[in-house]
C-alpha positions as CSV (number, residue, x, y, z in Angstrom):
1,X,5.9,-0.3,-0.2
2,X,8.6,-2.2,1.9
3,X,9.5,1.1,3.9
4,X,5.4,2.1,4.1
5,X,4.8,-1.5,5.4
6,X,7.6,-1.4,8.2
7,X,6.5,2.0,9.2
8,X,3.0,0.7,9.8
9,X,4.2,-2.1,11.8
10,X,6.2,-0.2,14.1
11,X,3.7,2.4,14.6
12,X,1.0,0.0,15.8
13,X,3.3,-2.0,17.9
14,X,1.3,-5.4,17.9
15,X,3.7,-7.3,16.0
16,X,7.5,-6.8,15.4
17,X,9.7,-7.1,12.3
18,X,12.4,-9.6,12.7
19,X,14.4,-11.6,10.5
20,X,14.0,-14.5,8.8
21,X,15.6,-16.7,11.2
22,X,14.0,-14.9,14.3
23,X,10.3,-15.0,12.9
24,X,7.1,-16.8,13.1
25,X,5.6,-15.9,10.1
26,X,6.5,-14.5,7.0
27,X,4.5,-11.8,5.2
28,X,4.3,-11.5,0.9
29,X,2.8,-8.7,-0.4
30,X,2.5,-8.7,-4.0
31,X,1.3,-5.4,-5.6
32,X,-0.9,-6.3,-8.3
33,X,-2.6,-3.4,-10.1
34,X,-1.8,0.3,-10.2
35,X,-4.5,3.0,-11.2
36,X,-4.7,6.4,-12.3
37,X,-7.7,8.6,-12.3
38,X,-8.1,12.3,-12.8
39,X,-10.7,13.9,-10.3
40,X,-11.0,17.2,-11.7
41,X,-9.8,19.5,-14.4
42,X,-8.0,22.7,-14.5
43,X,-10.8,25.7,-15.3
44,X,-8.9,27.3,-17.7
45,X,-7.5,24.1,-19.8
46,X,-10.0,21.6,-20.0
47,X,-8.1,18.4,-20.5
48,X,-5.4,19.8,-18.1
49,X,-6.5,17.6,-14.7
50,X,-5.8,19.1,-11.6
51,X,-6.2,16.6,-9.5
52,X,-5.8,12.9,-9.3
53,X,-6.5,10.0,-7.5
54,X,-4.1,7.2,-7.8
55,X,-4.7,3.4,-6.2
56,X,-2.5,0.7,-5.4
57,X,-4.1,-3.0,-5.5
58,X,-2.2,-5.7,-3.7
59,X,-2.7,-9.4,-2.6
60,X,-1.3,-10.5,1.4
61,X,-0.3,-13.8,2.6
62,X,0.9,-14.5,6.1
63,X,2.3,-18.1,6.0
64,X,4.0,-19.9,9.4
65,X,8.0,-19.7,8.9
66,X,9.2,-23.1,7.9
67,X,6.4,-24.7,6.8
68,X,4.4,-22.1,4.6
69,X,1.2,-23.1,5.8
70,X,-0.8,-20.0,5.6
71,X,-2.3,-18.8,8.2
72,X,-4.1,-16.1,6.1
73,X,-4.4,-14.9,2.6
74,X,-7.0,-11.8,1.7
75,X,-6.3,-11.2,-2.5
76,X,-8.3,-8.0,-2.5
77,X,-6.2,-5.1,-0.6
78,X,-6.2,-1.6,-2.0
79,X,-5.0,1.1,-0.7
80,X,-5.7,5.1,-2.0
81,X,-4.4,8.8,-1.9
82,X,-5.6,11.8,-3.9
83,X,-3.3,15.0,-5.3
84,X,-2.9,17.9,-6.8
85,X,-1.2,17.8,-10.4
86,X,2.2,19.4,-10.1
87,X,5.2,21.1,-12.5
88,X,4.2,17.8,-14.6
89,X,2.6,14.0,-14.2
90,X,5.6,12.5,-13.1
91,X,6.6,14.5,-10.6
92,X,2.9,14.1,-9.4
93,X,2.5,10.4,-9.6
94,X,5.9,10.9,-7.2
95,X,4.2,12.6,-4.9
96,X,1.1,10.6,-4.7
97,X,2.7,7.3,-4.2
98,X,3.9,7.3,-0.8
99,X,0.4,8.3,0.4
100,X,-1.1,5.4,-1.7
101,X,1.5,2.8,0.2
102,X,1.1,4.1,3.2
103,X,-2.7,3.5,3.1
104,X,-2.1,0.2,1.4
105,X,0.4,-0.6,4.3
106,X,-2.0,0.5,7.1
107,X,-5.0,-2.0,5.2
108,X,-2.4,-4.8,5.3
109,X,-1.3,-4.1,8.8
110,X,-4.8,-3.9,10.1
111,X,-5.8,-7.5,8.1
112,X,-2.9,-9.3,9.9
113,X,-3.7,-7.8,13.4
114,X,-7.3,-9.2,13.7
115,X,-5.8,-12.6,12.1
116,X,-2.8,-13.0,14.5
């Protein structure tokens, strides 16, 4: 999540990662539910799925460096990526997750642009 959510930032420019003793605010994203749905099944092996849907929940708090006071808070962040099962479900949740951050990332990035 930490690499999707620095990606983000950079990409849209707005605001700038720094360290702690450089920054104005400090960000805390706490992921707080994961989900796993299959979509649709394989044709030839019913309860094979072949395709899933997997969804990352996550709370955001933005909170002024040195004195915490938060300057916003949204609790109800998701973010959302669908695939195709491969070789086996572990290897698929794999490849599923970056796409879920990444969305996730881009939902928290977009929250603390129209806050800031």
């Amino acid at each position: 999540m930490e690499k999707a959510l620095r990606a983000e930032l950079q990409m849209d420019g707005r605001l700038e990662v720094r360290s702690k003793a450089e920054a104005d605010a400090m960000l805390t994203v706490t992921l707080t539910r994961f989900d796993l749905n299959a979509l649709a099944y394989n044709r030839r092996q019913d309860s094979l799925a072949a395709e899933y849907r997997m969804m990352l929940y996550g709370s955001a708090v933005l909170a002024r460096a040195g004195t915490d006071e938060v300057i916003l808070e949204n609790p109800n962040l998701h973010g959302e990526v669908e695939f195709p099962y491969v070789a086996d479900l572990t290897s698929s949740k794999r490849s599923g997750l970056p796409g879920a951050a990444h969305d996730l990332a881009r939902k928290v990035v977009s929250t603390l642009v129209t806050a800031w």
